[in-house]
C-alpha positions as a printed Julia matrix, in Angstrom:
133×3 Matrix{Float64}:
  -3.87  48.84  -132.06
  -6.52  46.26  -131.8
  -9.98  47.25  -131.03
 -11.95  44.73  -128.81
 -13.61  43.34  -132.19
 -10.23  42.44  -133.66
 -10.32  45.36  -136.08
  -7.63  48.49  -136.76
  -7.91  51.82  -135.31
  -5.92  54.61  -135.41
  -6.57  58.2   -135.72
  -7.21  57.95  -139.61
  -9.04  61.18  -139.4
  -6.72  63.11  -139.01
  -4.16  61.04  -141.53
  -6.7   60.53  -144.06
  -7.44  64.28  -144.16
  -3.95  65.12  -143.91
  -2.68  62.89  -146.89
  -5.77  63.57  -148.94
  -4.46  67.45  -148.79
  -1.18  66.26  -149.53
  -2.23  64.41  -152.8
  -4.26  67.38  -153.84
  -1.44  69.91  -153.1
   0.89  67.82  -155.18
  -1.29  68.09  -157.95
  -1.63  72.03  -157.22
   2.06  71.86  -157.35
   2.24  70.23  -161.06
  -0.41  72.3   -162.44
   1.28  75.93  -160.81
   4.89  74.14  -162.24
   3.08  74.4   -165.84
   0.99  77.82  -165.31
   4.65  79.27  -163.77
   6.66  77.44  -167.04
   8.83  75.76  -164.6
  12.28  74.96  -166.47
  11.84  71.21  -166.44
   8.18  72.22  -168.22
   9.7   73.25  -171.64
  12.76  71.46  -171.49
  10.59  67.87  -171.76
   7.74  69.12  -173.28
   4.35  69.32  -171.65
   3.09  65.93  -172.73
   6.16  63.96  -171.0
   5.95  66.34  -168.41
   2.23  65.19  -167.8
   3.14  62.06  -168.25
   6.08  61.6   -165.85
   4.11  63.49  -163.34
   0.99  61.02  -163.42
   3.52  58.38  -162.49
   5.07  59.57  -160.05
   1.15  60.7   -158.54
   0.37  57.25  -158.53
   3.04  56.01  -156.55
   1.62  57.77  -153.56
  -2.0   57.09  -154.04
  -0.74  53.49  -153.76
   0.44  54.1   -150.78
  -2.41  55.95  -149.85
  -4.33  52.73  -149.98
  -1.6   50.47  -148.05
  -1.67  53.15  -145.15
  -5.73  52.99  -144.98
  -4.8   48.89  -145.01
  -2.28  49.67  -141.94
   1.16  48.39  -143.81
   3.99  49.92  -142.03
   6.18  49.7   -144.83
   3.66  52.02  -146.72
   3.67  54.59  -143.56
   7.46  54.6   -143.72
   7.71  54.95  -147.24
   4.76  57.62  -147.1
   6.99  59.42  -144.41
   9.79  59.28  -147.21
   7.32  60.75  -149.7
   5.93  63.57  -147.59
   9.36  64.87  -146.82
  10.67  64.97  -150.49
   7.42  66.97  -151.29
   7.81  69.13  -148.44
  11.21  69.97  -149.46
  10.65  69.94  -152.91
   8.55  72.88  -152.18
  11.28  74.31  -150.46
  13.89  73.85  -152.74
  11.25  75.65  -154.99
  11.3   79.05  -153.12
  14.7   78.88  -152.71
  15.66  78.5   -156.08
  13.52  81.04  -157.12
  15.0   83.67  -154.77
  18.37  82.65  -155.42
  18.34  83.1   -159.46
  15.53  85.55  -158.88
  13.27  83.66  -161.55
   9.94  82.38  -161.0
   8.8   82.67  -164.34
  10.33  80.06  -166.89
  12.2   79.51  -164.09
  11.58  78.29  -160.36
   7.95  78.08  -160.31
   6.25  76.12  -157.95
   6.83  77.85  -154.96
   3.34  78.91  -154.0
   2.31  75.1   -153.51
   5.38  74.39  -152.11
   4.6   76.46  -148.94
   1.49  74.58  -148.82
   3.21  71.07  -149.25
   5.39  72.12  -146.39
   2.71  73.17  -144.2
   0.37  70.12  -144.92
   3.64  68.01  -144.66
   5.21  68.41  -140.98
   2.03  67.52  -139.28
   1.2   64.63  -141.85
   4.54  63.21  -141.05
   4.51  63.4   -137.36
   1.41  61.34  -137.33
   2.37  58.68  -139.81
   5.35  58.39  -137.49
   3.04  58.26  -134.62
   0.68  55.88  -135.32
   2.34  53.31  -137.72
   2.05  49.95  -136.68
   4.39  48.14  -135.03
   4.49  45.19  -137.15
């Protein structure tokens, strides 16, 4: 989408705002893993746990940058991201119901809801306005 001066637009309101909650619920999400002792938490220790966690928020802030740059490869691989959060979050509530364990167990299924919720609309506009090219 080509404006009459040769420069992008899209709707990046909307997906700026939308991904920009994403990235902060994902952090939500690591820091409610650690207050809730999440499993994973104690089994690698809290330093590795940070640390492995910082990598894997970069990796979407990345692509943060590549969507605001109109890639489509970054809005298809941000469409990948969203929906592993989203379900991530998911998988959190589930788990937690299932084994009845939130506790040094499950825990991360407060920010999952949000991830979820912050995640179906982010996705349907990444799909909507990514770039044909």
């Amino acid at each position: 989408m080509l404006s009459k001066s040769g420069v992008f637009k899209f709707k990046k309101n909307k997906i700026i705002s939308l991904y920009f909650l994403m990235l902060l619920g994902h952090v939500a999400h690591v820091f409610e893993e650690i207050w809730g002792r999440f499993w994973m938490v104690s089994k690698l220790g809290l330093g590795s746990y940070l640390a492995i966690n910082w990598m894997l928020l970069c990796i979407p802030v990345v692509l943060f940058y590549f969507v605001l740059d109109y890639k489509r490869w970054a809005y298809k691989l941000s469409i990948v991201y969203v929906g592993f959060m989203g379900l991530q979050g998911v998988g959190h509530n589930i788990a937690a119901i299932i084994t009845r364990k939130y506790f040094d167990g499950f825990a991360g299924g407060y920010s999952g809801i949000a991830l979820l919720i912050i995640g179906l609309p982010l996705i349907y506009y990444l799909w909507k306005e990514m770039p044909d090219y």
